[in-house]
C-alpha positions as CSV (number, residue, x, y, z in Angstrom):
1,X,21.0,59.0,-20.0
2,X,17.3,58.8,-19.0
3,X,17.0,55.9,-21.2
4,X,19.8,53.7,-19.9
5,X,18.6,54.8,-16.2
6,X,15.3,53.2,-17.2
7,X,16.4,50.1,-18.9
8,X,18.7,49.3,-15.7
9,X,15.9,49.4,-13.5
10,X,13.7,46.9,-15.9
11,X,16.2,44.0,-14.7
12,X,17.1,45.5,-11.2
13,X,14.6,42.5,-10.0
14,X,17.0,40.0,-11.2
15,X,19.7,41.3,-8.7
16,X,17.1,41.0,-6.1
17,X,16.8,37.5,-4.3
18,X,14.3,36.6,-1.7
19,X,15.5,38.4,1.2
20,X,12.8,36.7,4.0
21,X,14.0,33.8,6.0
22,X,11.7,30.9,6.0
23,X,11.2,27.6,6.7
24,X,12.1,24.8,4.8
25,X,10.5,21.2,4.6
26,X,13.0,19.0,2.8
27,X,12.0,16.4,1.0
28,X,13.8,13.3,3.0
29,X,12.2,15.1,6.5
30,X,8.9,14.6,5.0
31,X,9.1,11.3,3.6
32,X,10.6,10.2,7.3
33,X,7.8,11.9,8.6
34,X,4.8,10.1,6.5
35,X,6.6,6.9,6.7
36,X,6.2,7.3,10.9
37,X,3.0,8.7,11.2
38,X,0.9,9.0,8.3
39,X,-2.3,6.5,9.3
40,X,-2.0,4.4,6.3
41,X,1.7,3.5,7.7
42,X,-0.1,2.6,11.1
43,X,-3.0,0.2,9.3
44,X,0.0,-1.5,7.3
45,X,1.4,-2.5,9.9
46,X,-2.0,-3.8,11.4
47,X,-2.1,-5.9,8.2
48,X,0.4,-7.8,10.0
49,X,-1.4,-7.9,13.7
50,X,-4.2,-9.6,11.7
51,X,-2.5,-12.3,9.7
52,X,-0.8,-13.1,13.2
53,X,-4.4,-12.9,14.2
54,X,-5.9,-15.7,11.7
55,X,-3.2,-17.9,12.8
56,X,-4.6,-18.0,16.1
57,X,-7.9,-18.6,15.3
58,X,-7.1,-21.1,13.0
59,X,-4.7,-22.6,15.8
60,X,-8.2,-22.8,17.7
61,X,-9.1,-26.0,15.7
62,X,-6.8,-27.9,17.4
63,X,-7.5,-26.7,20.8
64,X,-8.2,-29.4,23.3
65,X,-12.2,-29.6,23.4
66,X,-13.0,-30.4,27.2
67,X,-16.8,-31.7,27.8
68,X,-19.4,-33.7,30.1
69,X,-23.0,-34.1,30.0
70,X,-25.7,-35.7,32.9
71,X,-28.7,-37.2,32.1
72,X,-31.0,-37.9,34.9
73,X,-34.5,-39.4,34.6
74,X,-36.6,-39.9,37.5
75,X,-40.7,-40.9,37.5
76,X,-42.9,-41.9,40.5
77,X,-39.6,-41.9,42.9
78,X,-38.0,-44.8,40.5
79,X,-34.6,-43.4,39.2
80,X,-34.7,-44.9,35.5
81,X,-31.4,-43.8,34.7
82,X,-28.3,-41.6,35.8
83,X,-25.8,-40.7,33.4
84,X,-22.8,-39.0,33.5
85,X,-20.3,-39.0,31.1
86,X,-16.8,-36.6,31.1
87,X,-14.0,-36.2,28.6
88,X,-11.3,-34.4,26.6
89,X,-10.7,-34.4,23.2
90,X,-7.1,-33.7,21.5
91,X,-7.2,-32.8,18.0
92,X,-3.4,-33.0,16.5
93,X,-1.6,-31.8,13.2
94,X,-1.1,-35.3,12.1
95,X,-5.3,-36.0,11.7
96,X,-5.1,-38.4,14.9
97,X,-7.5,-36.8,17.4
98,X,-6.7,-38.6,20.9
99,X,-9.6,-38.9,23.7
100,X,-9.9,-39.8,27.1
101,X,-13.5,-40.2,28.6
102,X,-14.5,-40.9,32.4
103,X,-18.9,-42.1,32.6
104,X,-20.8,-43.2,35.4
105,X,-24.2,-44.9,34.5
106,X,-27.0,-46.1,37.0
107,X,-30.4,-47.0,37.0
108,X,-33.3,-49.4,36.6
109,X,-34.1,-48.9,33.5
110,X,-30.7,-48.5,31.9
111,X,-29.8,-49.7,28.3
112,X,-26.9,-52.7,28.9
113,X,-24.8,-51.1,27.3
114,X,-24.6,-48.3,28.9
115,X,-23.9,-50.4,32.3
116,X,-20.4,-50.0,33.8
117,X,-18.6,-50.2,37.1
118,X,-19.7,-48.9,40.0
119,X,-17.2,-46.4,40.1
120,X,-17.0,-45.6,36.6
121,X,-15.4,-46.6,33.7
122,X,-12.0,-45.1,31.9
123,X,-11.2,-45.1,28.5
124,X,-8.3,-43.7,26.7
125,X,-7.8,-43.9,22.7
126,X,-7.6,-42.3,19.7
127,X,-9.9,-41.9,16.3
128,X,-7.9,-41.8,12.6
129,X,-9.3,-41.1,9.3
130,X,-8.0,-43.7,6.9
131,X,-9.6,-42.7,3.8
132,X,-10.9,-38.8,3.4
133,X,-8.9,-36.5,5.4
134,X,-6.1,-38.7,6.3
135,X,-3.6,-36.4,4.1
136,X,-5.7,-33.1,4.9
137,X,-8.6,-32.4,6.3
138,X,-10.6,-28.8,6.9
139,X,-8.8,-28.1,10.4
140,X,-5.6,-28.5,8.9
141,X,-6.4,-26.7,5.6
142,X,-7.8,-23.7,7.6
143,X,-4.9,-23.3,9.3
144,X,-2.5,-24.1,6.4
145,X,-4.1,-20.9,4.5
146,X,-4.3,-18.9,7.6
147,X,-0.6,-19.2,7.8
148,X,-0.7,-18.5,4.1
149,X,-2.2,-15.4,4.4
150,X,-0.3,-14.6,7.4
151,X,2.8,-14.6,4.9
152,X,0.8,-12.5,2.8
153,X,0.0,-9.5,5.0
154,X,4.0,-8.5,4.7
155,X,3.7,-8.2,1.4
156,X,0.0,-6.3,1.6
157,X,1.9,-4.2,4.4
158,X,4.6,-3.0,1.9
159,X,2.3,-2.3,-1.2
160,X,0.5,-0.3,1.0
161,X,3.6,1.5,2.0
162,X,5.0,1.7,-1.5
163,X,1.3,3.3,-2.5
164,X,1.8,5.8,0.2
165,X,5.7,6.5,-0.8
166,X,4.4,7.9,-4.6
167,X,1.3,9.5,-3.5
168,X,3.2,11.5,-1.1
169,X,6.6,12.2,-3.7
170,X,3.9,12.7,-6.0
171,X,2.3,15.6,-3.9
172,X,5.4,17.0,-2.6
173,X,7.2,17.9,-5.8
174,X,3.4,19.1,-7.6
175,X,3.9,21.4,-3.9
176,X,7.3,22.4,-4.9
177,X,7.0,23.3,-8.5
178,X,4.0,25.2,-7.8
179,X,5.6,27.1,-5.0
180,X,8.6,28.1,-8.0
181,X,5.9,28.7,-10.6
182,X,4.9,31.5,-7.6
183,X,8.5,32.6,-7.2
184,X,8.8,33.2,-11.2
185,X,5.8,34.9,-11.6
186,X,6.5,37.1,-8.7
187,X,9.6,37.7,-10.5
188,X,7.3,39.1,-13.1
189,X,5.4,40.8,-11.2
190,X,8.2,43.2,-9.5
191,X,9.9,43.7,-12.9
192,X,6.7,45.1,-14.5
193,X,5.9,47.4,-11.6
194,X,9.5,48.8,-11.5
195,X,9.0,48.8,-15.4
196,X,5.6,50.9,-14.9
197,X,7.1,53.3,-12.1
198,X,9.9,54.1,-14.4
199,X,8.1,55.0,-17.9
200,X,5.6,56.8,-15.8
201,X,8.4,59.1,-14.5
202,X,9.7,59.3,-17.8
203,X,5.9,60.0,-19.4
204,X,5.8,62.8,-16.7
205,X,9.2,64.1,-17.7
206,X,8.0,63.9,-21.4
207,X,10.5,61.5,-22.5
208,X,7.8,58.8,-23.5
209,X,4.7,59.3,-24.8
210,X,1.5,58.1,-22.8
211,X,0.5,55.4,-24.3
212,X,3.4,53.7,-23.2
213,X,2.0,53.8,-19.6
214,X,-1.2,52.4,-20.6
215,X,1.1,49.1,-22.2
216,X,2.7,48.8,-19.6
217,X,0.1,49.4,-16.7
218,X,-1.5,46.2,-19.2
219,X,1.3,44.2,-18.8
220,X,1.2,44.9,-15.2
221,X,-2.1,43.6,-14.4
222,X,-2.1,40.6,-16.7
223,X,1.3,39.4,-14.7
224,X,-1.0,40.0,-11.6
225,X,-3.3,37.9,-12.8
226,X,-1.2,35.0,-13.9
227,X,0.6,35.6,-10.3
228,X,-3.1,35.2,-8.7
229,X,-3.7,32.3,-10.9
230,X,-0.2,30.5,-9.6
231,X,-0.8,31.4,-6.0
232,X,-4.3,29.6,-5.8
233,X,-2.2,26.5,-7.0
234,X,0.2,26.7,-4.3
235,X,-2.6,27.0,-2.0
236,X,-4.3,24.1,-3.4
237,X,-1.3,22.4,-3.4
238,X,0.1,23.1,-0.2
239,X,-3.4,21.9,1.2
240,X,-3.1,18.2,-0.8
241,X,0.4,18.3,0.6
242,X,-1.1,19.0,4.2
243,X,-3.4,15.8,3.6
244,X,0.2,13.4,4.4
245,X,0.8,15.4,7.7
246,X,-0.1,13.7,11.1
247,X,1.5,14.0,14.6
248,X,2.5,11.2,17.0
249,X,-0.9,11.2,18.2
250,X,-2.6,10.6,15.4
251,X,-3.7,13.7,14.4
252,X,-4.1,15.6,11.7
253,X,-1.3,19.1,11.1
254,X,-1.3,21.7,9.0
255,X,1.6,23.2,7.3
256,X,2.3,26.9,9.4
257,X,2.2,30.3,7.2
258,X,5.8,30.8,5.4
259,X,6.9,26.9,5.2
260,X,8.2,26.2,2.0
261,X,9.9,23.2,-0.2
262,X,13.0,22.8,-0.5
263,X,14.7,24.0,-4.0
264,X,13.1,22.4,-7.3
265,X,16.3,22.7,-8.4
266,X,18.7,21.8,-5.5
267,X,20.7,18.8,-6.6
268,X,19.2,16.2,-7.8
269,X,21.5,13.5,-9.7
270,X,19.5,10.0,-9.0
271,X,20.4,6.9,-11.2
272,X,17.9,4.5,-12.3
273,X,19.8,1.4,-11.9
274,X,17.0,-0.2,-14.9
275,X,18.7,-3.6,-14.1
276,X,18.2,-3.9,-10.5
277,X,14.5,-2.2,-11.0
278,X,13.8,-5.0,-13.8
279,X,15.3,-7.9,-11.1
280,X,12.9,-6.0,-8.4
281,X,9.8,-6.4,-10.2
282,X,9.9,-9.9,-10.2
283,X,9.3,-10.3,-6.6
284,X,6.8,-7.3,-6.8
285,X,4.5,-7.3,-3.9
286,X,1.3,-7.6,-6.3
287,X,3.1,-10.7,-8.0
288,X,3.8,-12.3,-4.1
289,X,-0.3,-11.3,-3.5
290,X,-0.8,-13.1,-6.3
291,X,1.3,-16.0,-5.5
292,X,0.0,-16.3,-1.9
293,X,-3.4,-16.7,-3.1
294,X,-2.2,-19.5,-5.5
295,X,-0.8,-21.1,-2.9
296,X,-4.2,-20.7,-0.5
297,X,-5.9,-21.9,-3.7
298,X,-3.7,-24.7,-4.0
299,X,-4.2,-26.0,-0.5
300,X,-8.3,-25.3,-1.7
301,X,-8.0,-28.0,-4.2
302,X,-6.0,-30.3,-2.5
303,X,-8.8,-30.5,-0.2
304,X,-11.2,-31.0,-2.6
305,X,-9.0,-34.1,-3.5
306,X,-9.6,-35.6,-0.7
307,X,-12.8,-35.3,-0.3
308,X,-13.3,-37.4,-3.4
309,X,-12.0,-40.8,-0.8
310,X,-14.1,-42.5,0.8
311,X,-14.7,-42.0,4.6
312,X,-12.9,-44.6,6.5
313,X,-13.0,-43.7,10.3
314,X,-10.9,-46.1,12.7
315,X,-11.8,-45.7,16.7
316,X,-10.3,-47.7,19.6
317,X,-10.5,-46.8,23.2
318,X,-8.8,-48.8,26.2
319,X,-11.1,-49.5,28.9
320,X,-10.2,-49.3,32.7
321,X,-11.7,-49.0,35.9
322,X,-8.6,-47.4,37.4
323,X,-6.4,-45.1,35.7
324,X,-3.2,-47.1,36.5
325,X,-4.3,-50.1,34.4
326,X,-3.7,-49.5,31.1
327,X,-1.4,-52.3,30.5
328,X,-3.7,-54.7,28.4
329,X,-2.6,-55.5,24.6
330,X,-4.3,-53.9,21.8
331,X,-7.5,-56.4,20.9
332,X,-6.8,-58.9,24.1
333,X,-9.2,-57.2,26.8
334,X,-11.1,-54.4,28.1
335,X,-11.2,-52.3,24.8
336,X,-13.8,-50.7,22.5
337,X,-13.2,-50.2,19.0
338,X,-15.3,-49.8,15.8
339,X,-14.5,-48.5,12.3
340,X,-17.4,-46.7,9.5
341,X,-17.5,-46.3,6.1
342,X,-19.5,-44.4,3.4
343,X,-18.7,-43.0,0.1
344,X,-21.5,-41.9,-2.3
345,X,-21.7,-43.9,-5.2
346,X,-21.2,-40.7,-8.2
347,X,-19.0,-38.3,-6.7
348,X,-20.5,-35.0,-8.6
349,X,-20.4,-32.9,-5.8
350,X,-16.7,-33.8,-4.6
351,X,-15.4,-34.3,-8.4
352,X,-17.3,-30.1,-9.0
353,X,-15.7,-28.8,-6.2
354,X,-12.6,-30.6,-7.5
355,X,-13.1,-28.9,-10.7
356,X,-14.0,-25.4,-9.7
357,X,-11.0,-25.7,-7.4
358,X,-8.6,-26.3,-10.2
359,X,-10.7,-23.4,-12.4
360,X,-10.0,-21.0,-10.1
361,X,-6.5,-21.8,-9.6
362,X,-6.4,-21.1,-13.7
363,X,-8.2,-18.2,-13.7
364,X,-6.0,-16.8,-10.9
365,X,-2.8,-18.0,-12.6
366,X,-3.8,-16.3,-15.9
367,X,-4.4,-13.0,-13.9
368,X,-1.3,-13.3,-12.3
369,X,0.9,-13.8,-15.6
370,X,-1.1,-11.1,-17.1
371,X,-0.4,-9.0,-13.9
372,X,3.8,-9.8,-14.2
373,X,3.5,-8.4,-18.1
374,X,1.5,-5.5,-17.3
375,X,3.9,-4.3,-14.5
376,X,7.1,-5.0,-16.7
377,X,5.7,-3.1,-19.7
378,X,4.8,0.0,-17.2
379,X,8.5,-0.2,-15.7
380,X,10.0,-0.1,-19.2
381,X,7.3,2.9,-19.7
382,X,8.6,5.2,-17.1
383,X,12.3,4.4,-17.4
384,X,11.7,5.3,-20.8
385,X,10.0,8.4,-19.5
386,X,12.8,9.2,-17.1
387,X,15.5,8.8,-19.9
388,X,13.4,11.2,-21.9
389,X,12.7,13.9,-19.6
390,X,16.3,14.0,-18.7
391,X,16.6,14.9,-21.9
392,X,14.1,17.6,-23.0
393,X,15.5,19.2,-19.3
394,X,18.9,19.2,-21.2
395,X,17.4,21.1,-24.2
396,X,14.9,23.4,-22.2
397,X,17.9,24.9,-20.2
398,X,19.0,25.6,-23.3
399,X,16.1,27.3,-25.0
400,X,16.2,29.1,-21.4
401,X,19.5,30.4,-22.0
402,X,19.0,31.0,-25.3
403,X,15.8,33.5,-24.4
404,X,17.7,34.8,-21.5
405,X,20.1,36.3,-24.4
406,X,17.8,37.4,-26.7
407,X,16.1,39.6,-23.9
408,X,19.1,41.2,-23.0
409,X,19.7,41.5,-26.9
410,X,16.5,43.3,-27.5
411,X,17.0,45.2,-24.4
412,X,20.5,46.9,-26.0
413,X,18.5,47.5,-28.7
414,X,16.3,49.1,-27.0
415,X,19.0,51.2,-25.0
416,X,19.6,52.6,-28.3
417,X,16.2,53.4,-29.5
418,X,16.1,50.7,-31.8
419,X,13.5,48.5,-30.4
420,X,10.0,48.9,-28.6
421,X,8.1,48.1,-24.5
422,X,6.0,45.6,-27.2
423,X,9.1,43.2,-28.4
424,X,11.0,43.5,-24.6
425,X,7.4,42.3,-23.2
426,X,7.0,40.1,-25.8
427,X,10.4,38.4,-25.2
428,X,9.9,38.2,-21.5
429,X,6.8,36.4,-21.9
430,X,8.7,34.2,-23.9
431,X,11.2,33.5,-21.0
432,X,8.7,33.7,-18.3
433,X,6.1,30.6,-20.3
434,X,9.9,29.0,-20.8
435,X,11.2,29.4,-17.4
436,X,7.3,27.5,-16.5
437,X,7.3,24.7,-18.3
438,X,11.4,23.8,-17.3
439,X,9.8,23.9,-13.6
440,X,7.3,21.1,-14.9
441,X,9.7,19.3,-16.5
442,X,12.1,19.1,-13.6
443,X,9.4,18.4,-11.0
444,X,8.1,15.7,-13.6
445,X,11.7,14.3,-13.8
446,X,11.5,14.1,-9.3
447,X,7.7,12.1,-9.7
448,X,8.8,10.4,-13.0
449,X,11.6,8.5,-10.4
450,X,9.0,8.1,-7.7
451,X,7.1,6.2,-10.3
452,X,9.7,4.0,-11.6
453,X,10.6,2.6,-8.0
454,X,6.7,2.5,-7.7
455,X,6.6,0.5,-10.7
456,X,9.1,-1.6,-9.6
457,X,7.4,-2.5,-6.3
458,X,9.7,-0.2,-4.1
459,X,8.7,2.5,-1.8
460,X,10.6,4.3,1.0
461,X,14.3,3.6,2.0
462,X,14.4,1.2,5.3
C-alpha cells in the first residue's frame, strides 16, 4: 500500500496545472503593436517623405530663375557707362526655356551695342536646343530619376517592413518556445521533488533502502540545473523580444514581471497557398528595387545618347520699347536672334559614358536575374521546409505518446516491484528531451511560415 501511495504521488504533478493568472501577449497584439510603433516602421515610412522630397528638388530645375545686374563705371566725374539689365528665365519640361529681359544702358563710353532707348529696351523670347538635349537633357533627367526613385521608396518602405515582420515572428515564437521549454522542465522539477519527499519518507519508514534517496536527491538537482539552464533562455529571450517594444512616444518598454506568450501550442492551422507565394515573388520588393534602378539607369544612358549630338542652340528675342508692342512678325523688325554650334570631332568621352552607361545597365540586369533565381530557389526551400516540419511534428507527437505509455508501463511495473527509480528516471528523461525538441519543432513550424511569406516578399497583414 506504501508502494502504490508513492507511485501516485510521482505523477500527482501531471494533475497539477498552472494555477497563477498572468498576462498574456498574443501574438497578433504584438505584431499590431511593432507594425505601429516600432522605429524601423516610423523610418519606412520616411523613405517615402524623402522620395517626395527628391521630387522637389529636382522640380527646382525648372523653377523660374529671376535676375539683374548694374554696372556703373565712373572716372574724373565722366560716367563711362551705366548698365542695368533685369530678367526672368522659364525653364519648361519640353527643353524650351522662355525669357523676358528689361536693360537700360548709358554712357560716354558705351559699346554700340549695348546702346538702347532711353527708356529701356524689352525683349521677350525663347532659346531651344536642336541637336544635344532636345529629347533630354540633365534637368529633365534629374527629375525623371527623381521621380523614379520616388516610385522606389514604396517598395524600400515595404521591404523594410517585411524585414521587421520576420525579425519580430522570429523573436516572438524563439520567446514562446523558450517560455514552454521553462514550463516542462518545471514540470520536472516538481515531479522529482515530490518523487524525493516520498522515498525519503519511505527510507525513514525503512521501506527503501538509502541509496535510493541519494538517486533521487541526483536526479533532483540535475533537473534543477537543466531548469536553471532554460530559465536564463527565457530571460535572454524575453530581453531580444523586449528589443521590438516601443510606446507611442517613441520610447523604448519593457516587458512587466509575469507577461507571458501566448500557447506554443494554441491552434495553429495556416496554409501555405505555394501558388499565390510563387506568383508573389515575382513582384518582390527586391526584384521592383532592382527594376527601379534599371529604369534610373536607363534614363542614365539615354542621356549619354544625347550627349553624343552635336550642340545646336537656337535664340530669338522680340525687341520693344513698350510692353504692348509685340506685334512684329518673326524676322521683319525689332528682333535678336542667333544660333551656335560645336561638336568635338572624336566623340570618346560622350561614346565612354555611352558605353559605361550601357555596362552598368548589364551588370545590374545580370544581378537582378541572378537575384529573381536566388529568391525563387529560397521560397521553394522553406515551403519545402514547412511541408517537412509538418511532418516530423506528426511523427514526434507520436513518439511523445508513445513514451508517455511506456512511463506509465514501467511505472506498473514498478507498482509491482518489478522495475527500478533508474529505468522510471530513465524513461522520463526520455519524455522530458522528447517533449523539448516537439517544442522546437512547433515553434520552428510558427518561424518556418514567417520565412516563407518573408521569402516571398510579404510581411504584416494591411
Amino acid at each position: 500500500m506504501k508502494k502504490f501511495s508513492l507511485s501516485f504521488t510521482f505523477f500527482l504533478v501531471y494533475l497539477i496545472g498552472w494555477s497563477q493568472t498572468l498576462d498574456t501577449l498574443d501574438f497578433d497584439s504584438f505584431q499590431t503593436w511593432v507594425r505601429s510603433y516600432h522605429p524601423i516602421a516610423a523610418q519606412a515610412e520616411i523613405n517615402l517623405r524623402m522620395g517626395d522630397m527628391e521630387v522637389r528638388q529636382a522640380r527646382g530645375g525648372f523653377d523660374p530663375l529671376l535676375y539683374g545686374t548694374m554696372d556703373k563705371k565712373e572716372f574724373k566725374e565722366n560716367t563711362y557707362y551705366d548698365k542695368q539689365e533685369a530678367g526672368i528665365s522659364i525653364p519648361t519640361w519640353a527643353g524650351i526655356e522662355l525669357n523676358g529681359t528689361f536693360e537700360r544702358n548709358t554712357g560716354q563710353f558705351l559699346n554700340p551695342e549695348g546702346s538702347v532707348p532711353i527708356d529701356g529696351l524689352f525683349a521677350a523670347g525663347a532659346s531651344v536646343n536642336l541637336g544635344q538635349g532636345l529629347i533630354l537633357d540633365e534637368r529633365r533627367a534629374a527629375l525623371r530619376q527623381a521621380q523614379i526613385y520616388q516610385e522606389s521608396t514604396v517598395s524600400q518602405r515595404e521591404q523594410l517592413l517585411n524585414e521587421l515582420y520576420f525579425n519580430a515572428s522570429e523573436s516572438y515564437w524563439k520567446w514562446a518556445v523558450a517560455h514552454e521549454n521553462v514550463k516542462v522542465l518545471n514540470e520536472g522539477v516538481e515531479l522529482a521533488k515530490i518523487r524525493f519527499d516520498a522515498i525519503k519518507i519511505a527510507y525513514q519508514q525503512g521501506d527503501l533502502p538509502a541509496i535510493d534517496t541519494v538517486e533521487a536527491f541526483a536526479i533532483l538537482l540535475n533537473r534543477q540545473y537543466s531548469l536553471q539552464s532554460a530559465e536564463n533562455a527565457f530571460f535572454g529571450a524575453s530581453q531580444l523580444l523586449n528589443t521590438f517594444l516601443w510606446d507611442e512616444d517613441g520610447n523604448p518598454m519593457l516587458l512587466e514581471s509575469g507577461v507571458i506568450p501566448q500557447g506554443l501550442y494554441d491552434e495553429f492551422a495556416p496554409i501555405l497557398e505555394k501558388e499565390d507565394l510563387r506568383v508573389a515573388v515575382s513582384s518582390h520588393p527586391l526584384l521592383e528595387i532592382a527594376d527601379f534602378e534599371l529604369a534610373s539607369l536607363g534614363v542614365e544612358r539615354k542621356l549619354k545618347g544625347q550627349q553624343i549630338l552635336p550642340v545646336v542652340k537656337l535664340k530669338y528675342n522680340f525687341l520693344t520699347e513698350n510692353l504692348g508692342d509685340f506685334n512684329s512678325p518673326f524676322f521683319e523688325n525689332n528682333y535678336k536672334w542667333g544660333v551656335s554650334v560645336y561638336t568635338p570631332l572624336l566623340w570618346r568621352k560622350s561614346r565612354g559614358a555611352l558605353g559605361l552607361a550601357n555596362a552598368k545597365i548589364d551588370f545590374k540586369q545580370n544581378s537582378r536575374d541572378l537575384k529573381e533565381v536566388e529568391l525563387r530557389t529560397k521560397l521553394e526551400a522553406e515551403i519545402n521546409s514547412f511541408e517537412v516540419i509538418n511532418t516530423q511534428i506528426v511523427t514526434f507527437s507520436q513518439n511523445v505518446t508513445s513514451l508517455e505509455s511506456l512511463l506509465q508501463g514501467e511505472i506498473r511495473r514498478f507498482e509491482i516491484g518489478e522495475s527500478s527509480l533508474f529505468l522510471i528516471n530513465a524513461r522520463e528523461v526520455s519524455l522530458f528531451s522528447s517533449k523539448l525538441t516537439l517544442n522546437d519543432l512547433v515553434s520552428k513550424r510558427r518561424i518556418n511560415f514567417a520565412k516563407s511569406r518573408f521569402a516571398a516578399g510579404l510581411g504584416f497583414d494591411e
